[in-house]
N, C-alpha and C positions, 0 to 999 in steps of 0.2 A: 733362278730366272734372271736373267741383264733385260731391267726393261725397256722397250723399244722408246727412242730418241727422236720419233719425228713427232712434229704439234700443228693444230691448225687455230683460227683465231675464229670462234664461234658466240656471238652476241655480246662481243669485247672481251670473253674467256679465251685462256691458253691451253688446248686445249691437248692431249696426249695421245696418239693412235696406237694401235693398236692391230693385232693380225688373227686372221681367221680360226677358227676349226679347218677348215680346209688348208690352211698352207701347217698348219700344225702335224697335219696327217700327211702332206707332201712331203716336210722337209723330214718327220721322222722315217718313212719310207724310204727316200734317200738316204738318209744315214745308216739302215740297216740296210739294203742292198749293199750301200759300199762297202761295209762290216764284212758281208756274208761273202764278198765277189774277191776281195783283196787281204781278207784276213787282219786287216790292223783296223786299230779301236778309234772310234772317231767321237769327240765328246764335244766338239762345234760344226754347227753344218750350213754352209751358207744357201739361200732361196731365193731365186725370182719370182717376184709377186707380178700377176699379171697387170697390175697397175703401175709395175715399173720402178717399184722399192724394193729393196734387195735386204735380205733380213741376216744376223747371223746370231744364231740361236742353238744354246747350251741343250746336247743331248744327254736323257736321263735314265735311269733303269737300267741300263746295257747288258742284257743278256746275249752271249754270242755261243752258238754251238755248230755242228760241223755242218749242216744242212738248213741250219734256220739261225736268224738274227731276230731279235726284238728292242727295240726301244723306245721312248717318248719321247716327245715335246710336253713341254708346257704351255697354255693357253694365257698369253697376254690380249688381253681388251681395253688394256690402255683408258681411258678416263670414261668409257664405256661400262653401266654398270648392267653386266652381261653375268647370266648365272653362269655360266663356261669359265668365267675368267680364275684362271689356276690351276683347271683341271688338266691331268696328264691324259693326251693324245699319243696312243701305243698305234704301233705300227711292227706288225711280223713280218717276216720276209724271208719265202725256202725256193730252192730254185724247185723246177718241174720238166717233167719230161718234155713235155708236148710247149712248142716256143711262142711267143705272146707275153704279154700282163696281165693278171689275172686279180681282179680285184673285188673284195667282199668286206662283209661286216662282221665283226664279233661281239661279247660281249661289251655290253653298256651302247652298242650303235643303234638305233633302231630300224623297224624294219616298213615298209611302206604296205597298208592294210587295204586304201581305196585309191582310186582313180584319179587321174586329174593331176596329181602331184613332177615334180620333176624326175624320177624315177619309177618304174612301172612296179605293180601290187607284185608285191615277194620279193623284193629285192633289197639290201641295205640302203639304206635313208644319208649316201652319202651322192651329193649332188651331181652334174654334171661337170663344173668348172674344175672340183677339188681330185673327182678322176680324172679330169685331164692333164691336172697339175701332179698327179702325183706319174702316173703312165708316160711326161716327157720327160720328169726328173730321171724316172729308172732309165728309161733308152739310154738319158745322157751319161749315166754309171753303167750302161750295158756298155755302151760305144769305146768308152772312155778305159774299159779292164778288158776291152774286146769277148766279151761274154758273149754266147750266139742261141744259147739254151731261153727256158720258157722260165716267167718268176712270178710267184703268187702273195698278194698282200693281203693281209687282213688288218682291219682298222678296229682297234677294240679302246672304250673309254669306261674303267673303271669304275665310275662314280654314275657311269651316262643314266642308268637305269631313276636311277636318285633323281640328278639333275634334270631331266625328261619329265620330271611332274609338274617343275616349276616353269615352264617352256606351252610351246601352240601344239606340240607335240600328240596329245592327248585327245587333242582337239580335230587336229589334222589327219588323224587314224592312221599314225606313225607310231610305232608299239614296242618296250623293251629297252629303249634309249633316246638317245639325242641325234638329232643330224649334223651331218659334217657337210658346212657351207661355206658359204664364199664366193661373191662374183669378180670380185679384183683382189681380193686376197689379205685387204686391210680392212681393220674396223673404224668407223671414222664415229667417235663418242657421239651420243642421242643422235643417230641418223635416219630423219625421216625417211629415207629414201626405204635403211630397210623396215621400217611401219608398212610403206607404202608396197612393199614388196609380198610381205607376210599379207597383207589383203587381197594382195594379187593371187596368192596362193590358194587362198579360203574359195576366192570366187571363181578361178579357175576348175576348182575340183567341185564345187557344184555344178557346173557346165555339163564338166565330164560324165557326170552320174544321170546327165539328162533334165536337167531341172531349165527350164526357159525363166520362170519371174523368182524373186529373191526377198529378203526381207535382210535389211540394213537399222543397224543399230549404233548408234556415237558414240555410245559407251555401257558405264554399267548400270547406271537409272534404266537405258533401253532395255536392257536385256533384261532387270526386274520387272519392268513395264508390260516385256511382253511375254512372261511367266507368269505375273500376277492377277494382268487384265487383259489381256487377248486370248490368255490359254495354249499358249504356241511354247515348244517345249527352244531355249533361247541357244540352244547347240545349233539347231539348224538355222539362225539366222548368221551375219555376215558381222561381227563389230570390226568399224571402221573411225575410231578414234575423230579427229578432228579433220579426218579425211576427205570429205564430201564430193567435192569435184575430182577429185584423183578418183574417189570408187565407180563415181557413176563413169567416166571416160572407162574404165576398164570394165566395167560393166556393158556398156554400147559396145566395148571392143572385142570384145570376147562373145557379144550375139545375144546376149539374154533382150527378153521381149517386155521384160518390164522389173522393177523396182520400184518397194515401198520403204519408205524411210521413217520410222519410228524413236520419236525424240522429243528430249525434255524444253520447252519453251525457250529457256537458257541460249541454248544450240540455234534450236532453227528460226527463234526471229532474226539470227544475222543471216540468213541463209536470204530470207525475206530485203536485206539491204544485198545481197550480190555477194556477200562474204563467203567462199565455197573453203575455206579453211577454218573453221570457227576458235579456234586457238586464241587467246586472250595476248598471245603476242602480237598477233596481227591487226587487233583492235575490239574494242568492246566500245558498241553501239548499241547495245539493246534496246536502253531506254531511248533512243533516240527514234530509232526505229518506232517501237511502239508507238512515241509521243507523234511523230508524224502519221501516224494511221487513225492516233485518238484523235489529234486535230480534224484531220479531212472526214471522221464519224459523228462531229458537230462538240467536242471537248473543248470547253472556257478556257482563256487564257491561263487565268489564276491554277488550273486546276493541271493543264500541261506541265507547267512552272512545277507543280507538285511533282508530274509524275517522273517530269524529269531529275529530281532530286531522292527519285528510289533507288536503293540500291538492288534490290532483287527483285524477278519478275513474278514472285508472290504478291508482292506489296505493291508493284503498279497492277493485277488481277483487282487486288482487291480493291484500289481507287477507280479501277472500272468498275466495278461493281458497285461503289458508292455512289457513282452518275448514271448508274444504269444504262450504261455503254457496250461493256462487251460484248455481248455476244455481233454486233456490227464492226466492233475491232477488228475481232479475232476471224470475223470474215474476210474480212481485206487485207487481214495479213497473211492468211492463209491463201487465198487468192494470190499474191503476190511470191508467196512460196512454189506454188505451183507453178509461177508463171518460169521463176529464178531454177528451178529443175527441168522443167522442159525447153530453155534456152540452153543449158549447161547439155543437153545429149541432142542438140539440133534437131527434136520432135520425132531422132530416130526409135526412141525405145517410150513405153508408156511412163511416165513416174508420178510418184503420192506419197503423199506423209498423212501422217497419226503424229498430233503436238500434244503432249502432255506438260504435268507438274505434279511432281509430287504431292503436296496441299491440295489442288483439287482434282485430279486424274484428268480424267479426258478431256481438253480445250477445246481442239477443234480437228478437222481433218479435209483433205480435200475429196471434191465430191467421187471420185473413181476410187477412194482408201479402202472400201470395205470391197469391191470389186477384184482387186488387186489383192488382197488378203486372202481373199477366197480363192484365186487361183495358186498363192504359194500353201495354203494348206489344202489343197487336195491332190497336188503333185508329189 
C-alpha cells in the first residue's frame, strides 16, 4: 500500500488522511472493469474522490478471466484508527447481458436487517455515495473502451465478517459484514462529524420503525445506568458520546416528540452551564457550575472555596452532604438542565434527564423524567 500524502493540522497535530471503504470499492471496480473491457493488467488505478482529491492506488490480488475480473484495494485510514484500515476491498466485475450497472454485496459486505438505514432491508450495506462512485467510474471505462453491454459488481471484504463485530454494525441490524461508506470519499483522522453522523443513523432508524420519544445516553455509565437501575434493555437506547446539542437538533429534526437524556453528573452539570458538547476539550466547569448553584442554595463562603477545590463530582456530592444542602442543589441544577434542553429544541419536542453517579445512583431528575420513560418503554 503507497500511503496517501495528504495532512490536516488538528489541535496543533499533523495530522494523515486517509480514504474511504467506499472509494476503495470504487477505485477496485474501476480497475477490474478496465481489466475485463481491454484485456491488459492494471496494478495502479487512479480516483476522484468526491471531495476533489484525486487518489492513485496500487491494485492487488489480480485475478483476470475471460468473463470476469476480480481485484482489491487496500483500506488506508490514514491517522484514523479505523478497524478497516488494511483490509482488502475486492471488487468482481463480469459483463451481462441485459445493459446497466448492476451492483451487490458479497461476502464479508453486510446486509441491511431494519428500517431507517441508507439502503433499504435486503440489500447490501454499501451506501448511497460509494454506489454512485463506483456506477460513474464504470460508465467512464464503458465510454472510454466504447462498451455498450450491461456490467455486474460485487463488493466482497474478506475479513468483513470479523471486522463487523468490532463496528455499529451489530447494533444497526446490519448482518454478515461491514458497510461500504463514504460521503466525500476521504477519511479525515478522529472525525466528529462521522460520530455525529453514526448518531444520526441510530436515530434515524428509530423513527423509521415508528417510535416518537427516545432514550439518549453519553456514554457507557449511561447505558450501565440504564441496564442496571431503570431495567431498560440499553440496545434500544441512542449512545450519543459527547454529542448533546448535535443529537437533540436531529432529534427535533427528524420529528420525535420527545427525548430523555440519561447521565452521569460529570456530563450533565455542563449541560446545566450551556455546554451542549461536554467534551473536556471544550472545557470543564463542573465544579464551577455546582459551586454557583451551592452558593445561590445558601453554601458558606469557606465551604464553596472547598467545593471548588474537588476534583470529582463525588467529592463535591458528598460536601453537599456535609452542609446538608443537596438535595436544593441538585434542584436547581436540575432545573436549569431542563431549562438548557428545552432552549436547545426551541420548546418544539418535550426533553428530561435522569442525573446519576456512580457512588450514589440516582441524584436527581426533571419533574416530566419518569413521564417520558414511560412512554419510551411502552412503544
Amino acid at each position: 500500500m503507497t500511503p496517501m500524502e495528504e495532512y490536516i493540522e488538528k489541535d496543533g497535530k499533523r495530522l494523515r488522511l486517509g480514504y474511504t471503504t467506499g472509494s476503495c470499492a470504487a477505485a477496485a471496480a474501476k480497475a477490474a472493469a478496465f481489466m475485463l473491457l481491454t484485456g491488459w493488467k492494471k496494478e495502479r488505478i487512479r480516483l476522484r474522490t468526491p471531495k476533489g482529491i484525486e487518489l492513485d492506488l496500487v491494485v492487488h490480488a489480480i485475478a483476470m478471466g475471460e468473463t470476469s475480473v476480480s481485484c482489491a484495494v487496500e483500506k488506508d485510514g490514514g491517522d484514523d484508527p479505523d478497524v478497516t484500515k488494511g483490509a482488502l476491498i475486492f471488487a468482481t466485475v463480469s459483463r451481462t447481458d441485459s445493459p446497466g450497472i448492476f451492483i451487490d454485496g458479497g461476502a464479508g459486505v453486510g446486509r441491511v436487517t431494519k428500517k431507517g438505514l441508507d439502503q433499504p432491508v435486503g440489500a447490501a450495506a454499501i451506501n448511497s455515495v460509494p454506489r454512485r462512485m463506483i456506477r460513474e467510474n464504470l460508465e467512464e471505462v464503458c465510454q472510454m473502451t466504447d462498451y455498450r453491454g450491461g456490467l455486474s459488481v460485487v463488493i466482497s471484504v474478506p475479513e468483513g465478517e470479523r471486522l463487523a463485530k468490532k463496528t455499529f454494525n451489530p447494533r444497526l441490524g446490519i448482518e454478515g459484514g461491514i458497510s461500504i461508506l463514504g460521503t466525500t470519499g476521504i477519511v479525515e483522522p478522529m472525525s466528529e462529524q462521522a460520530l455525529v453522523d453514526t448518531i444520526r443513523v441510530e436515530l434515524r432508524q428509530r423513527r423509521a420503525i415508528g417510535a416518537e420519544y427516545v432514550l439518549l445516553a453519553p456514554g457507557n455509565y449511561g447505558a450501565e445506568y440504564i441496564r442496571s437501575s431503570i431495567g431498560f434493555d440499553p440496545k434500544n437506547a441512542v449512545l450519543i458520546s459527547n454529542f448533546i446539542g448535535e443529537s437533540l437538533d436531529i432529534c427535533r429534526e427528524l420529528g420525535f416528540k420527545g427525548a430523555l437524556l440519561v447521565g452521569h453528573i460529570g456530563k450533565l452539570v455542563k449541560i446545566a452551564g450551556g455546554m451542549m458538547n461536554t467534551h473536556s476539550k471544550y472545557g470543564d466547569c463542573r465544579m464551577e457550575i455546582l459551586a454557583a448553584h451551592a452558593c445561590a442554595s445558601g453554601l458558606y463562603a469557606d465551604k464553596t472555596a472547598q467545593l471548588l477545590q474537588c476534583v470529582a463530582c463525588d467529592d463535591a456530592i458528598a460536601l453537599l452532604d456535609e452542609a446538608r444542602i443537596r438535595q436544593p442543589v441538585l434542584a436547581r441544577l436540575t432545573s436549569r438542565i431542563a431549562f438548557m434542553l428545552n432552549y436547545r429544541t426551541s420548546g418544539e419536542m418535550e426533553t428530561g434527564a435522569i442525573v446519576f453517579s456512580q457512588k450514589y445512583g440516582l441524584l436527581s431528575e426533571t419533574e416530566n423524567a419518569r413521564t417520558l420513560l414511560r412512554q419510551i418503554t411502552e412503544e
